[in-house]
C-alpha positions in Angstrom: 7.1 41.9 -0.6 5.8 38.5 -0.8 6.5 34.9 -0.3 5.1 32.4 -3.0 4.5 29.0 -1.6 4.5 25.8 -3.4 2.0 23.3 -2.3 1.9 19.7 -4.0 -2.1 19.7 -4.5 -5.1 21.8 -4.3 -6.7 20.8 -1.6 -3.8 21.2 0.7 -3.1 24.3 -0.6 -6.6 25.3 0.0 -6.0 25.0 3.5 -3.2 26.8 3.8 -4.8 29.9 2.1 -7.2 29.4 4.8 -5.0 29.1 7.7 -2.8 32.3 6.5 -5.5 34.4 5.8 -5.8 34.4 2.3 -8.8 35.5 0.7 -7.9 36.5 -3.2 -8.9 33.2 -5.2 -7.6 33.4 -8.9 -8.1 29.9 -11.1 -4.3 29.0 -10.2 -3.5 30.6 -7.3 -4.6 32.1 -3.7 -3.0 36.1 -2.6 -3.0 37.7 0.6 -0.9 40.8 2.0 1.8 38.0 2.9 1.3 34.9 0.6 0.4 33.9 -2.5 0.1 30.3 -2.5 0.0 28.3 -5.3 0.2 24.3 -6.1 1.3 21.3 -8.6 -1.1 18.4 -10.0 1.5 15.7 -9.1 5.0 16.3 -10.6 4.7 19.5 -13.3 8.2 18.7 -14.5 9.5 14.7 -15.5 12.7 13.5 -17.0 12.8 13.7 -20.7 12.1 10.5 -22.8 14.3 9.1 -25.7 12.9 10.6 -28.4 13.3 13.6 -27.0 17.0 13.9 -26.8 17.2 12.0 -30.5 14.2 11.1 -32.6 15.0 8.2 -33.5 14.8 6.8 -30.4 11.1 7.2 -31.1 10.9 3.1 -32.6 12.1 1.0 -30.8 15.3 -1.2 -31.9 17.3 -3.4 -30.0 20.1 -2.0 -31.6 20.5 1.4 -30.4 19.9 0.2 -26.8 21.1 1.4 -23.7 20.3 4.6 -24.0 21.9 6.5 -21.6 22.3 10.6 -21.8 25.5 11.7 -20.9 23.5 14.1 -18.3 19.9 13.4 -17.7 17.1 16.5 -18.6 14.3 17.4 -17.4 10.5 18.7 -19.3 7.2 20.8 -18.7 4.3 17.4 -18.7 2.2 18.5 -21.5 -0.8 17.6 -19.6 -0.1 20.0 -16.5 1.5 22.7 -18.4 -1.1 25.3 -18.0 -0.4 25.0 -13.9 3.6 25.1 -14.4 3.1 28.4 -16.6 1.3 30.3 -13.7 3.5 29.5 -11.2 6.4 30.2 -13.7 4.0 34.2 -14.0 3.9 34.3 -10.6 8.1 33.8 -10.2 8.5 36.5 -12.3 6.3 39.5 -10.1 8.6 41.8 -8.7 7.1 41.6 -5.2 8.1 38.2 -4.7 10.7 37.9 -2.1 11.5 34.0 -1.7 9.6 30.7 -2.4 8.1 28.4 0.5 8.1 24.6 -0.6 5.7 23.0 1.0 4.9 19.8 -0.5 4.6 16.6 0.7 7.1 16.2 3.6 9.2 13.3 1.9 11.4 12.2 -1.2 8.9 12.5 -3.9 7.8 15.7 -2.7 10.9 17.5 -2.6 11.8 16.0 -6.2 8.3 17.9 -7.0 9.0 21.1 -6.1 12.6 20.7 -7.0 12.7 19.8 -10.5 9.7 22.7 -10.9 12.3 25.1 -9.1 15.3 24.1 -11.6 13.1 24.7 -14.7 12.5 27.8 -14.4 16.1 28.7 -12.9 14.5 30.3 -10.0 17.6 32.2 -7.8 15.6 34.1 -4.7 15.7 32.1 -1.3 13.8 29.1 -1.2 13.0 28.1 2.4 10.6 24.9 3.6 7.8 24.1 5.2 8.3 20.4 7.2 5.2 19.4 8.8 3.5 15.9 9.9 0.0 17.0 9.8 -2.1 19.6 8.2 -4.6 20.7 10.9 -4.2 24.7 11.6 -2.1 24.0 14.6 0.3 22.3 12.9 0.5 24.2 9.2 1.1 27.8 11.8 3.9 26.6 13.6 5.2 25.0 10.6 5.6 29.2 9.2 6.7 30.1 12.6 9.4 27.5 12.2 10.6 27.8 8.3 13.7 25.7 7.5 16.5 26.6 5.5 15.9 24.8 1.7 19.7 24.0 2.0 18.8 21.8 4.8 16.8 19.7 2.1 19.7 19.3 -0.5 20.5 15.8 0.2 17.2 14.7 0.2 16.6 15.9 -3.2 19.8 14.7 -4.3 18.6 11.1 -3.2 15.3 11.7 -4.9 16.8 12.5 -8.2 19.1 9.2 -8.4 16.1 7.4 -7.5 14.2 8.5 -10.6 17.0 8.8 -12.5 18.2 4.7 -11.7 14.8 3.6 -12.7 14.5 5.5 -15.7 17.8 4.0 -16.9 17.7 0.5 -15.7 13.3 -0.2 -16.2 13.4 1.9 -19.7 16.5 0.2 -21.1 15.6 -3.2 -19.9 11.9 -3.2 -20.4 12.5 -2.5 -24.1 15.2 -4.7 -24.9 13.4 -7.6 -23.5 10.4 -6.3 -25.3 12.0 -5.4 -28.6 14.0 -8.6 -28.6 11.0 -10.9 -27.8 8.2 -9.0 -29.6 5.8 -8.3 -26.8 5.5 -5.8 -24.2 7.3 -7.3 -21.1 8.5 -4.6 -18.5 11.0 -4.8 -16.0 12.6 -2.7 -13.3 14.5 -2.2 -10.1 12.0 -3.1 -7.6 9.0 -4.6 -9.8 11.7 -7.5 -10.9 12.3 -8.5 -7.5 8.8 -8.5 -6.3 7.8 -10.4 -9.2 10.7 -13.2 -8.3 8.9 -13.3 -4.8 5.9 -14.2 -5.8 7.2 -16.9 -8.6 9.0 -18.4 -6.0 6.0 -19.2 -4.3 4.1 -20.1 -7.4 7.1 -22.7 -7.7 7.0 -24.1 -3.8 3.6 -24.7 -4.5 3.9 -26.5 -7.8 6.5 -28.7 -6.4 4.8 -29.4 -3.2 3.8 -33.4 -2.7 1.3 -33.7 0.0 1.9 -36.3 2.6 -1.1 -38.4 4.8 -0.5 -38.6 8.6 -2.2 -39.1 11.6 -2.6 -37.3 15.0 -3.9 -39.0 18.0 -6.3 -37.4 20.5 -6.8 -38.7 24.0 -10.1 -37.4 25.8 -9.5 -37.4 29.6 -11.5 -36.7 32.7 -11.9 -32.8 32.3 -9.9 -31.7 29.0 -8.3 -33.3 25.7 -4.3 -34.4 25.1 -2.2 -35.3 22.0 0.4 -37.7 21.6 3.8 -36.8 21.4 7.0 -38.4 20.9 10.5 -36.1 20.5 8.1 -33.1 20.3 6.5 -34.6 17.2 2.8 -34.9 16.9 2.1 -36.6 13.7 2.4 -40.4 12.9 3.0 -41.3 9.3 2.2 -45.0 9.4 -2.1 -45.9 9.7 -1.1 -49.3 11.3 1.3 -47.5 14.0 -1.6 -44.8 14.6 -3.9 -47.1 15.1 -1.8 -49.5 17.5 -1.0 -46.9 19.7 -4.8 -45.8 20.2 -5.7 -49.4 20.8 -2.9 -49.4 23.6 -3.9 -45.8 25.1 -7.4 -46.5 25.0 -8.9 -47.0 28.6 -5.5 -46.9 30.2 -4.1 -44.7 33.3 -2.4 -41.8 32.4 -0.1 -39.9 34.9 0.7 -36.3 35.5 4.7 -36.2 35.3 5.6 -32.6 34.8 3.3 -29.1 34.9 5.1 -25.9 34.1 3.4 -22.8 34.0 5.4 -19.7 32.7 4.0 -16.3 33.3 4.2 -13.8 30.3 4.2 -10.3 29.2 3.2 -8.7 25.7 4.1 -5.4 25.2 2.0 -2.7 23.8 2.4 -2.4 20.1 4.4 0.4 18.6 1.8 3.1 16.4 1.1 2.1 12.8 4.3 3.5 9.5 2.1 2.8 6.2 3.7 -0.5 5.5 2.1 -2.0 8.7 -1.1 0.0 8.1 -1.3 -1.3 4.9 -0.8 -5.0 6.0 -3.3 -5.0 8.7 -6.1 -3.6 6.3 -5.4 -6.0 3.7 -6.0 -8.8 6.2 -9.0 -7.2 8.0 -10.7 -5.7 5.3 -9.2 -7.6 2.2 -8.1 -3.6 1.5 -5.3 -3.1 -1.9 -2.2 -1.1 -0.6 -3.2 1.5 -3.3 -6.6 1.7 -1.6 -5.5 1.9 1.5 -3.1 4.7 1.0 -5.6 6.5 -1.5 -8.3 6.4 2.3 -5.3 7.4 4.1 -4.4 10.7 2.5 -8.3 11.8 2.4 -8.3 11.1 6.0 -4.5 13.2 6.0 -5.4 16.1 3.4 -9.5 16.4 3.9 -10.1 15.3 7.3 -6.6 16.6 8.7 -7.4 13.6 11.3 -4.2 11.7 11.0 -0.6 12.8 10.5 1.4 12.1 7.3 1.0 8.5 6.2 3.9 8.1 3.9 6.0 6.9 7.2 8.3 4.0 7.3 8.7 4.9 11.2 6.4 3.7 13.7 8.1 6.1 16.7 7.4 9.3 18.2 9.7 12.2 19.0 10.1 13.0 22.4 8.6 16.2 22.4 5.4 14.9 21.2 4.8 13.4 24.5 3.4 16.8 26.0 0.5 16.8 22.9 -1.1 13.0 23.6 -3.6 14.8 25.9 -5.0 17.3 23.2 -5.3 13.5 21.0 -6.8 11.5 23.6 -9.4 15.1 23.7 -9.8 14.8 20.1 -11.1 11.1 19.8 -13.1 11.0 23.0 -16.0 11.9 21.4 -16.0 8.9 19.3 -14.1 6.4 21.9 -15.4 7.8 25.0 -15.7 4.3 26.2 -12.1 3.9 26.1 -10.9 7.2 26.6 -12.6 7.9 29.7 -10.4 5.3 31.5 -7.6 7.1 30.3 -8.1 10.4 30.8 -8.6 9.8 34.7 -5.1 8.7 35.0 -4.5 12.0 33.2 -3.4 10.4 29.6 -0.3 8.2 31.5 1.5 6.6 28.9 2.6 2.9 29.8 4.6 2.3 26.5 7.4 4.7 26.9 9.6 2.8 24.9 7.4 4.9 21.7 9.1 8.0 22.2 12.7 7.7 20.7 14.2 10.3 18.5 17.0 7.8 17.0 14.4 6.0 15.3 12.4 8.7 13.7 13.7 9.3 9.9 11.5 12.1 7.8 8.3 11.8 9.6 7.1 9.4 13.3 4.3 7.2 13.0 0.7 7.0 12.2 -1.6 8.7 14.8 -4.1 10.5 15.0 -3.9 14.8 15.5 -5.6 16.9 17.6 -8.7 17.6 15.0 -12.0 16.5 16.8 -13.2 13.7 14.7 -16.9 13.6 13.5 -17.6 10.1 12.0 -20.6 10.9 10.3 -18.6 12.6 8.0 -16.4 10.2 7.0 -17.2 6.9 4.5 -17.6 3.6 5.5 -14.3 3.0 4.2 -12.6 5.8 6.0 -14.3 4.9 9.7 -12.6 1.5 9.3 -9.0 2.7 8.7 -9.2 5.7 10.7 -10.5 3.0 13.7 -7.2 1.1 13.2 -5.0 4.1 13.5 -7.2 5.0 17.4 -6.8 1.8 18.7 -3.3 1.0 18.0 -3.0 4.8 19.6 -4.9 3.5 22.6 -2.7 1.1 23.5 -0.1 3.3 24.2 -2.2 4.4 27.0 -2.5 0.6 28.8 -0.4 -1.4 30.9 0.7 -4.8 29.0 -1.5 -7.8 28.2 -0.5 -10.4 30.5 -1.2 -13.9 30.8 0.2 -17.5 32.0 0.9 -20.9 29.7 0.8 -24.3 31.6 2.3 -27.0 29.9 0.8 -30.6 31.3 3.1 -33.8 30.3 1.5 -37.4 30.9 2.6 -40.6 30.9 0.5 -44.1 30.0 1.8 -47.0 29.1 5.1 -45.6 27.8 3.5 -43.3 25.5 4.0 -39.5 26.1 0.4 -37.0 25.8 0.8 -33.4 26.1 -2.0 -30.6 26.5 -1.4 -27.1 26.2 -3.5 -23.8 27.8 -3.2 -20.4 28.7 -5.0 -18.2 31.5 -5.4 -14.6 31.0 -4.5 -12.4 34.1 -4.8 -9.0 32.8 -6.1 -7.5 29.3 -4.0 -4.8 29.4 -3.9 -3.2 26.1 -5.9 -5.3 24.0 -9.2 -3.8 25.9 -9.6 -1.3 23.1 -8.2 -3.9 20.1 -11.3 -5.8 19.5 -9.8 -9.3 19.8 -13.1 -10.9 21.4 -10.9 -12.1 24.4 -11.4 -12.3 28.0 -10.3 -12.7 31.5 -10.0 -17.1 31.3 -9.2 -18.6 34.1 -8.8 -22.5 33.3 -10.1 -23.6 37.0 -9.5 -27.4 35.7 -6.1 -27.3 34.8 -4.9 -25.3 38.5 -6.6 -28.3 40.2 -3.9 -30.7 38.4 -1.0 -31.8 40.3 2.2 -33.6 39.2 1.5 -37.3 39.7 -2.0 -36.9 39.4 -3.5 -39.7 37.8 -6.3 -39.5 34.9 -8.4 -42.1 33.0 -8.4 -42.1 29.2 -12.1 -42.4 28.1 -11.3 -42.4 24.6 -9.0 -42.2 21.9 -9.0 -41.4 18.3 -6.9 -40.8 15.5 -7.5 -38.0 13.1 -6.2 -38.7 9.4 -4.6 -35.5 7.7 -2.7 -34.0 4.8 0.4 -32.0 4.7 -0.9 -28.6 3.3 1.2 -26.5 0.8 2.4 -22.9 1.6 -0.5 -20.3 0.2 -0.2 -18.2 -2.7 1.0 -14.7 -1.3 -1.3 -12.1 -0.3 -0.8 -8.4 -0.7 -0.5 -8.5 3.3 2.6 -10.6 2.6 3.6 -8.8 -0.6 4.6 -5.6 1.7 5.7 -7.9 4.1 8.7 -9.1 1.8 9.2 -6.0 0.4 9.5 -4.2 3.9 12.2 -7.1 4.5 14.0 -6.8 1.5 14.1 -3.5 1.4 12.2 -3.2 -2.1 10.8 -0.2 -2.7 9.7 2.7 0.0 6.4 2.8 2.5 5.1 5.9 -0.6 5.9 3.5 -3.8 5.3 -0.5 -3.1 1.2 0.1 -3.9 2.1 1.2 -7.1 4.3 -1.2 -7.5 1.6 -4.2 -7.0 -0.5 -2.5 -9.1 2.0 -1.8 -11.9 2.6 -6.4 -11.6 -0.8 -6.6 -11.9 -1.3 -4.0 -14.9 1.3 -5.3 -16.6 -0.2 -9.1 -16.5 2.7 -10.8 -15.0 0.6 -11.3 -12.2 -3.4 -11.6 -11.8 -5.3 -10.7 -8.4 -7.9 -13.9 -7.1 -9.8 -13.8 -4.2 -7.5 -11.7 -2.3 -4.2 -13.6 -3.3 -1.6 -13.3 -6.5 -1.0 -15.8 -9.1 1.6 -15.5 -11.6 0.4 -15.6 -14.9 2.4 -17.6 -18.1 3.8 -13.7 -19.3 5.4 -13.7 -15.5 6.6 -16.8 -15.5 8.4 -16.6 -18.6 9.7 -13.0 -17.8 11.5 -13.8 -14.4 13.1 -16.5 -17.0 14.5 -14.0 -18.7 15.8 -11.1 -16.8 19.2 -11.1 -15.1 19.9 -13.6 -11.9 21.2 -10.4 -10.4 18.1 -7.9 -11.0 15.4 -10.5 -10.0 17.5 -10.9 -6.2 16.2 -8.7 -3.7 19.7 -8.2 -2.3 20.3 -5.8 -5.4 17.6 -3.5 -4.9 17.9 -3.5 -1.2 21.7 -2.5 -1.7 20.5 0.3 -3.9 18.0 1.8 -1.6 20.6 1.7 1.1 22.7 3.5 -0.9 19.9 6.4 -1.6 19.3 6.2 2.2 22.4 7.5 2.7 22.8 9.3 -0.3 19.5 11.5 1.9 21.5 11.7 5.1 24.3 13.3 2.9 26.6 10.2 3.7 27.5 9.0 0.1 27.8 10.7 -3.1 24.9 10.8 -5.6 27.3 10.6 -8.8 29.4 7.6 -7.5 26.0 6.2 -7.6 24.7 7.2 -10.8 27.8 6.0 -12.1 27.3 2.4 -10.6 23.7 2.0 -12.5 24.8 3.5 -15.8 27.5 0.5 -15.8 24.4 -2.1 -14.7 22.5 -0.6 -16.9 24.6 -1.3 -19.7 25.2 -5.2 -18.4 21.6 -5.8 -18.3 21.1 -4.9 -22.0 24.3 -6.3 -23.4 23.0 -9.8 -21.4 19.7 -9.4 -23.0 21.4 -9.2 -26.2 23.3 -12.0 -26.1 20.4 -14.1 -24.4 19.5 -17.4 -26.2 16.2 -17.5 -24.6 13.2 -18.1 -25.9 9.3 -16.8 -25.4 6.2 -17.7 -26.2 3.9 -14.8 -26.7 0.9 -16.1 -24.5 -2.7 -15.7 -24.8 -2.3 -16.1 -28.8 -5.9 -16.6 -30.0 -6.6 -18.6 -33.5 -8.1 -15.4 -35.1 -5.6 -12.8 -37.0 -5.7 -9.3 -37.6 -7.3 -8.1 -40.6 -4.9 -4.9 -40.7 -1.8 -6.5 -41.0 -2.5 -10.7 -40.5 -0.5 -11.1 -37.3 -2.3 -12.9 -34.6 -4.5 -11.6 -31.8 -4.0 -11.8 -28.4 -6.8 -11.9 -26.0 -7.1 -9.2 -22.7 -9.1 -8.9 -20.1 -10.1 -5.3 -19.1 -12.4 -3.7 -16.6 -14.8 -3.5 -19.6 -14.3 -7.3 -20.5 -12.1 -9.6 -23.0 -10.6 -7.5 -26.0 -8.4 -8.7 -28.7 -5.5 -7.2 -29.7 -2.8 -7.3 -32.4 0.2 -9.1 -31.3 2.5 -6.9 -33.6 3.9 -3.9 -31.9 3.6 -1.6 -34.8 -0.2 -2.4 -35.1 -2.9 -0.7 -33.0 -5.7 -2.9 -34.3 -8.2 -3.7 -31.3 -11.5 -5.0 -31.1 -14.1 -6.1 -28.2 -14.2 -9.8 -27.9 -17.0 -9.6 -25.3 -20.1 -7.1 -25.2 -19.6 -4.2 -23.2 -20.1 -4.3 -19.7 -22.3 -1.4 -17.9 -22.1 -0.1 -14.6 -26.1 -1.4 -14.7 -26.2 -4.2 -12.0 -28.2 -7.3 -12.9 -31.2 -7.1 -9.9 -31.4 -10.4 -9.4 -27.3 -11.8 -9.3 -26.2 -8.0 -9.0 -23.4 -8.5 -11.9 -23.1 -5.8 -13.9 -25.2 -6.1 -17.3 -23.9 -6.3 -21.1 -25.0 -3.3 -22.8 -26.1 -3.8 -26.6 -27.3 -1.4 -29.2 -30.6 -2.6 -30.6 -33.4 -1.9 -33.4 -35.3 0.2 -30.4 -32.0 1.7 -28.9 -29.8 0.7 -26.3 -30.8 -2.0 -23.5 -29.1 -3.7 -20.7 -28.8 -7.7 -20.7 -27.6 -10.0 -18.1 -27.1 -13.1 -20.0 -26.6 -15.3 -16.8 -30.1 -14.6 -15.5 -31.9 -14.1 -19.1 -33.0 -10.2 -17.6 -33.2 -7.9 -20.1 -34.0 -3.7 -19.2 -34.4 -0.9 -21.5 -31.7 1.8 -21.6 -33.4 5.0 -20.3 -32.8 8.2 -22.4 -29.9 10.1 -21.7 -30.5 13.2 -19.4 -29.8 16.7 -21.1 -26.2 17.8 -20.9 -25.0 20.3 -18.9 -23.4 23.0 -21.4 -20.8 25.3 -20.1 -23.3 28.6 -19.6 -25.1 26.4 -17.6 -22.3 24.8 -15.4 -20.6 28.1 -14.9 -24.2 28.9 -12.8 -24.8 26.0 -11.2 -20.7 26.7 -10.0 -21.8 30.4 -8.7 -25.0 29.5 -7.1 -24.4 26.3 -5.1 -20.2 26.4 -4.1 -19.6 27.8 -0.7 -18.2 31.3 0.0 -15.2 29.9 1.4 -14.6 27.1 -0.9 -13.9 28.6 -4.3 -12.4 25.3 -6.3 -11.9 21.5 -5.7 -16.1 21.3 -6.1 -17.0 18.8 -8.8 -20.5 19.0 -10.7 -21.8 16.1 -10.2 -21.6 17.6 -5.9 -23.6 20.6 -7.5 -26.1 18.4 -9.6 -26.9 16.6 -6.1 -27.3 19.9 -4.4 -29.8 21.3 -7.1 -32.0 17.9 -6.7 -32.1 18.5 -3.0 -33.5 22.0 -3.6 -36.4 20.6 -6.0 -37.4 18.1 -3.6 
């Protein structure tokens, strides 16, 4: 008898097979005497749609909305279903004893196996595989240590009212508003709220009324001061400003008070993904989405990092006896800062890490005991995988420590103040790359109270009041995090789902809302654009997971919102204006088009929903880059064929003739001559086309 084990994507289930023994590869699934493991694409199985449980619901009328199924099904994706009808061959074999999930660790990835397990009404015993990493250490005393699937119930149950509350409340709303204002506007439980954040910005900033000042600079003996008066350093008034400069300038100005405080910063705690994600953004200017994408090839490939999807940034207690196999692992790498380390035999100073009461699914970000190699890792991947080491590191150093001295002066009844810090110990921010150093401010220990200086000069600087910045997606997470919007796995999407949608548009690292946004959060429901609504909910599903609150006095709860929302919409007197409306109307049906930007360029669309007409407004662009402004080129279809044309540097370059396709025959040998023994699938062609050049050359 076998076990059949679920894995959530190829790759991992790859190494699995590898770890277990397995060496029978079939196209959807991996035997051994033991195992058979197979795997999902994603989710195999989604909730039905409309149409599906009535027909009609396939148009769209305001009408008929909320739709809300007494009981909620599930379906087969049409797009995966060749994957779901193996697995669903291989639940059928009579030597299959039970089934192993062993998907993603989380929410999502027990709704993936669970919804896969429900459709085909499997009854043997399902048991789970719970692990934080997938090196071979890890995935074999995961099987040493199955769990019960009963011990997963709640979780699952969570996951299902989670998908099943934004089902009803983003599909319902999303077409009301878009039925009853005749454009596609979508809404939703956690996009809503996000939106509103970033709105509220927009509006700070538009209402913002900068204000002059002045700030007045003394330059004594040995270092600089700044007027003060209440703890307020800026003057409003030119003529006072320059009064009091004329008075300070040349005068005597007397030490009165010098307080120096000694401090201590704590190491910080190891990375969760919403912190991960933050400090990429503002380092590298990384998306979440990309950021999380590098994370799991660095999780699933690499096996050099344990599972990102995290919102903890703690360790268990029993992980404390494994930091010297890590420390092993990236001294190859950081042997610089290791080698400290090791010699005091991998002590951990920050023992305030290891706390089990703050561990939920999974601990924080480190990295595992795999030996890392950087040469085989991207550009991309080095840089995120670097963050993850030296916040690690830290753990492993005493505090940063340092000293503030406050100096207060007095001259001619005005008050100046300079401010300074010396460094006394680096502690933990050796290994951070912070560009800081042991200072010790020799000038400011020689100062005594009742010292007395001589102002050389004096200046005043005229300023502005600045506005607040637009947000960036650093400080996206950020509110969401605080708000409770969304989970660590989802808020990426959920930035890229604003920007998709066109409420908001990405510049130079910061969001802007666009006229649809602004005119949508106008719209929707006071109550589903507040944070404190979504946050509630995700409480609720928090403790819906810990088996702490009923999943159908939830449901219950969103199907009465739901129907609010709509019935609201309904009865809203708001108007909209559809925006980007061009002058130019469609010739299928006369409506006017509305202009979109695209990866490919402007295109114009119909504004009618119940026309498809499209059209390119700009050329085409390539991925040909211009060689002088490196933009990428138009590409146009002349007399002579196709060439490539960048318009802003008049370069024009002739199309080259497209290589020979590879036909099937052909691919299927390319597959059999150049893929490794022991890696039988995940190999794309374009990896085997490379490998044939190589042998040419």
């Amino acid at each position: 008898m076998k076990s059949l084990i679920l894995a959530e994507k190829p790759s991992v289930a790859r190494e699995i097979a590898r770890v277990l023994g397995l060496k029978d590869h079939h196209k959807s699934y991996i035997e051994g005497e033991k195992y058979i493991v197979t795997w999902a694409l994603g989710h195999l199985v989604e909730l039905k749609m409309p149409e599906h449980y009535n027909p009609k619901y396939k148009t769209w009328r305001l009408e008929e909305l909320p739709i809300i199924p007494e009981k909620m099904d599930i379906k087969v994706m049409k797009q995966t279903r060749h994957q779901f009808r193996s697995i669903e061959q291989l639940t059928k074999r009579k030597d299959i004893k039970d089934f192993i999930i062993a998907t993603d660790a989380g929410r999502e990835g027990e709704l993936v196996a669970r919804w896969i397990l429900e459709k085909l009404h499997f009854r043997k015993p399902v048991k789970r595989l719970w692990i934080s990493s997938v090196t071979d250490r890890a995935i074999r005393d995961g099987f040493n240590n199955l769990r019960p699937g009963k011990d997963y119930e709640n979780l699952y149950h969570s996951a299902v009212c989670r998908a099943e509350a934004d089902w009803l409340i983003g599909l319902n709303v999303s077409r009301a508003l878009t039925t009853k204002y005749k454009d596609p506007l979508s809404a939703g439980r956690v996009q809503t709220p996000t939106l509103a954040l970033i709105i509220e910005r927009e509006k700070q900033i538009q209402k913002f009324v900068p204000t002059k000042f002045w700030s007045i600079l003394a330059q004594l003996n040995t270092f600089e001061a700044t007027w003060e008066k209440h703890g307020e350093k800026r003057i409003y008034s030119k003529e006072e400003a320059e009064q009091i400069a004329k008075k300070l300038n040349g005068q005597k100005a007397q030490v009165k008070e010098m307080i120096k405080v000694e401090k201590t910063e704590p190491q910080p705690l190891p990375y969760d993904l919403n912190e991960l994600q933050r400090e990429a953004n503002k380092r590298f200017s990384y998306s979440a989405k990309k950021t999380l994408t590098i994370l799991q090839r660095l999780y699933e490939e690499h096996k050099l990092i344990t599972y990102p999807r995290t919102d903890s940034r703690y360790l268990t207690t029993d992980m404390a006896d494994t930091m010297s196999e890590r420390l092993q692992a990236v001294a190859s790498a950081y042997n610089k800062e290791v080698q400290p380390i090791l010699q005091k035999r991998g002590k951990v100073y920050a023992r305030q890490v290891f706390n089990n009461n703050k561990v939920t699914d999974h601990h924080a970000i480190i990295p595992t005991e795999e030996k890392v190699h950087f040469e085989n890792l991207t550009a991309e991947e080095q840089k995120i995988y670097d963050l993850i080491v030296r916040r690690f590191l830290t753990m492993f150093l005493p505090p940063y420590k340092y000293e503030t001295i406050h100096i207060t002066l007095e001259a001619c009844g005005e008050t100046l103040t300079a401010r300074t810090k010396n460094i006394t110990d680096l502690g933990f921010k050796k290994v951070l790359h912070l560009n800081e150093e042991i200072i010790d401010n020799k000038k400011f220990q020689q100062i005594m109270k009742g010292k007395i200086f001589t102002i050389k000069q004096v200046h005043s600087v005229e300023k502005f009041t600045e506005p607040p910045q637009r947000l960036t997606e650093a400080d996206i997470l950020g509110q969401m995090e605080k708000y409770g919007l969304g989970t660590p796995a989802t808020r990426a999407e959920i930035i890229e789902k604003l920007v998709s949608s066109e409420s908001v548009e990405r510049k130079h690292g910061r969001f802007y809302s666009t006229q649809k946004g602004k005119q949508l959060i106008d719209l929707v429901n006071e109550e589903l654009k507040s944070p404190k609504l979504t946050a509630k909910w995700e409480k609720e599903l928090e403790l819906i997971a810990r088996g702490k609150a009923k999943p159908e006095v939830f449901l219950k709860k969103i199907r009465q919102k739901t129907k609010a929302l709509v019935a609201e919409i309904k009865q809203s007197d708001k108007t909209y204006r559809t925006p980007n409306l061009t002058g130019s109307k469609c010739p299928d049906c006369g409506s006017f088009l509305k202009e979109k930007n695209t990866r490919d360029g402007k295109i114009l669309i119909c504004s009618n929903l119940e026309c498809s007409y499209k059209r390119r407004k700009d050329p085409k662009l390539s991925n040909r880059r211009c060689p002088q402004c490196h933009k990428r080129m138009e590409i146009h279809q002349g007399v002579a064929g196709a060439y490539f044309q960048c318009r802003r540097c008049n370069i024009v370059e002739k199309a080259e003739e497209k290589q020979k396709l590879v036909n099937k025959r052909e691919e299927r040998k390319l597959i059999q001559k150049y893929t490794k023994k022991d890696n039988t699938f995940g190999t794309s062609l374009g990896d085997l086309l490379k490998a044939v050049l190589q042998e040419k050359e």
